[in-house]
KOLTORKOL-553029 format. One record per residue (C-alpha): x negated, y negated, z; residue in one letter. Coordinates in steps of 0.25 Angstrom, whole numbers, padded with zeros to 4 digits, always signed. Layout:
N
XYZa/...
// end
This chain:
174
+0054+0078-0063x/+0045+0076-0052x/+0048+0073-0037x/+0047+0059-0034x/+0038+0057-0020x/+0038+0043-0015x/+0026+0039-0010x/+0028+0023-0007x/+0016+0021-0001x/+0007+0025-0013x/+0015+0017-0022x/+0014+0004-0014x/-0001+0009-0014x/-0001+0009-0029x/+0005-0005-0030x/-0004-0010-0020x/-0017-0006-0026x/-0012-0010-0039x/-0004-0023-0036x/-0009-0028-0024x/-0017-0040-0022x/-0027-0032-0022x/-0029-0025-0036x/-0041-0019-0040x/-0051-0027-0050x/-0047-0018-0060x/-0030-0020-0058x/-0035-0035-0058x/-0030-0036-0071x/-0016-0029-0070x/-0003-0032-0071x/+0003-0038-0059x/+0011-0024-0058x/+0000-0014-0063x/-0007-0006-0052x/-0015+0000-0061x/-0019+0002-0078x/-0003+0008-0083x/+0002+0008-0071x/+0012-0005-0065x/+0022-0008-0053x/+0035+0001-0058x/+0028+0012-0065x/+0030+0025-0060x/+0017+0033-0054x/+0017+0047-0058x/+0012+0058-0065x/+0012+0052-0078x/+0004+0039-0075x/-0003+0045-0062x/-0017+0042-0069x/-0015+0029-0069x/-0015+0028-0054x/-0028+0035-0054x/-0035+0023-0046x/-0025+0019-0038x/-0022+0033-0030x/-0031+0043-0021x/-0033+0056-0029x/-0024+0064-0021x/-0011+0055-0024x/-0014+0052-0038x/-0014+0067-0040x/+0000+0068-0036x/+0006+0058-0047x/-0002+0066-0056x/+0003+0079-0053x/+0016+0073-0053x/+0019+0074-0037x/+0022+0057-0035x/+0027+0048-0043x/+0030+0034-0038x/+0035+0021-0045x/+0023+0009-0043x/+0029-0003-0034x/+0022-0017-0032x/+0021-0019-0018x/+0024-0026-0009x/+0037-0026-0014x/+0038-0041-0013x/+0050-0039-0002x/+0043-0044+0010x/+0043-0060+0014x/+0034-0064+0025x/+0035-0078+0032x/+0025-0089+0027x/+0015-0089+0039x/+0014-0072+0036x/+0011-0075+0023x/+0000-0084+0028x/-0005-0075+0036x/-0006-0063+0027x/-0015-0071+0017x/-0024-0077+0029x/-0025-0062+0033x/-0033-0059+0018x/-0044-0066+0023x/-0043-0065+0039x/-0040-0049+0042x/-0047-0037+0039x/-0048-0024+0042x/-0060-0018+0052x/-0066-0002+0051x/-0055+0002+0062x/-0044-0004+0051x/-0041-0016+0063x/-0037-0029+0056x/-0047-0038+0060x/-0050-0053+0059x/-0060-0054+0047x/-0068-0067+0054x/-0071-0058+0066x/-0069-0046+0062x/-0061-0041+0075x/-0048-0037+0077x/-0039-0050+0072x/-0031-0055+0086x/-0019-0057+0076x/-0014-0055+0061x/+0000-0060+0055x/+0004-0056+0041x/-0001-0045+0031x/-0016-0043+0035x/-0021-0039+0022x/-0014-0043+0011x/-0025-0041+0001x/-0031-0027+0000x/-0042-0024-0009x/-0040-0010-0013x/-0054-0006-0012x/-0056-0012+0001x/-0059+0000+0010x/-0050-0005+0022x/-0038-0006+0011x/-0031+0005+0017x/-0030-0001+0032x/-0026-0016+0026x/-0015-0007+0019x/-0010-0002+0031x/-0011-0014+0039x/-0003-0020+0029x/+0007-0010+0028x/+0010-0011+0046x/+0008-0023+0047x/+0016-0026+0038x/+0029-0018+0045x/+0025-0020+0057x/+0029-0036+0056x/+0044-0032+0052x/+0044-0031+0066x/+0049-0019+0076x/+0057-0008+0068x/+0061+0006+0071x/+0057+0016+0060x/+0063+0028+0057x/+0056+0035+0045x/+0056+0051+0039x/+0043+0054+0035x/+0042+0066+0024x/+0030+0074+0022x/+0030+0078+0007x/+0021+0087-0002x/+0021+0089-0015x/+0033+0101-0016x/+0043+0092-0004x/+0043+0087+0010x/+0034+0094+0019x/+0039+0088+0032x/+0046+0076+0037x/+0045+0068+0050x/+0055+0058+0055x/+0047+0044+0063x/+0054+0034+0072x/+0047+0022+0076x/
// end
């Protein structure tokens, strides 16, 4: 049986591309839970259906479902468990059409096109997959999103894996 590796973040990326508001023309047509032709929200990515997740992955990840190395259950996300005041809300969907993103990855006001003074809610909350500043919405996304749950202290084990085990591990306080 192979080792199961956990690789949230990819999952959450599978979800995302194939569920998100943002699904590509040729997903328009999907089930509400399929990210992609035979494969849906609670399948099991792995070797045996890797193909299928041809166009949803980099070369270099997708190889390793094939080869048997990952394997991961497909989640929707978000997961439905965060509940944001109305004026966030509000904000978030004013954002769509007021935020971008500039060639330094600032968020910037789109109407001037400088830095915006000031932002409330999720400042991207539609990402077109083939947008090319995808990746930086995403992220801005991701942090801004923590970072409004306020002041926490973090304590977090990070493990370093490689195909045959852990090759090291480091333990970060903030």
């Amino acid at each position: 049986m192979n080792k199961l590796l956990v690789v949230s973040a990819l999952t959450a990326g599978l979800a995302l591309i194939g569920v998100g508001g943002g699904a590509s023309p040729s997903h328009a047509e999907a089930a509400p839970d399929e990210v992609a032709p035979g494969l849906k929200v609670g399948d099991t990515l792995d070797q045996s259906n890797a193909d299928r997740a041809a166009d949803l992955l980099p070369p270099e990840i997708l190889r390793h479902y094939k080869t048997g190395g990952y394997r991961n259950r497909i989640i929707a996300y978000p997961t439905g468990n965060a509940h944001w005041e109305k004026s966030f809300l509000e904000a978030t969907e004013e954002n769509d059409t007021r935020l971008d993103v500039d060639e330094h990855g600032t968020i910037i006001d789109k109407a001037t096109g400088k830095q915006a003074d000031y932002y409330y809610g999720i400042p991207f909350p539609r990402i077109d997959p083939k947008d090319p500043k995808a990746g930086v919405k995403v992220a801005w996304n991701q942090f801004l999103s923590y970072w409004y749950g306020g002041s926490s202290y973090n304590r977090a084990m990070v493990v370093m894996l490689t195909p045959t085990g852990v090759e090291r591990e480091i333990i970060a306080d903030g």
